[in-house]
C-alpha positions, 0 to 999 in steps of 0.5 A: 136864540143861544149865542152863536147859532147863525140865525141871530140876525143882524144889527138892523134886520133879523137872519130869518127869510122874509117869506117861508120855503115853499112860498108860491108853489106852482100847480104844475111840477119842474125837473132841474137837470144838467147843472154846470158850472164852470170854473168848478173851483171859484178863487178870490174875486173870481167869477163862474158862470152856472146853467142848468135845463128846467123842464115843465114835467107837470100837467099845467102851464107854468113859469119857474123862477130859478135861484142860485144862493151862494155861502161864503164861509170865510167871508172878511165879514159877516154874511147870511148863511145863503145869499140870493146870486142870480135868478132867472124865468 
């Protein structure tokens, strides 16, 4: 990789994700809907709370898993370009 991309890893890992995006799909389909957070501007050592409505809108039966990733773009030090935050079934 060229010096400077953000995909160059870190001393003991590599930047890349362990499994890739789409990694156990569903047989059934969610809508997101309704996603608030609140404060909409987050300061230093701040704190928001963040929801959102999932609605099964497939034929089948399934559980979602929601995620919410993060970017700090000025962080003191160096973080991946998404960090998992919080998740919930």
């Amino acid at each position: 990789m060229a010096a400077g991309t953000h995909d160059e890893g870190y001393i003991d890992m590599p930047g890349t994700p362990l499994y890739p995006f789409g990694y156990g799909l569903s047989y059934t389909n969610f809508e997101y809907s309704n996603l608030r957070i609140d404060p909409l501007q987050i300061h230093a050592a701040g704190n928001a709370l963040v929801s959102v409505d999932v609605k099964n809108s497939g034929e089948s039966a399934g559980v979602e898993t929601a995620q919410l990733y993060i970017h700090e773009p000025f962080a003191p030090v160096s973080t991946p370009t998404k960090q998992l935050r919080g998740f919930r079934r």
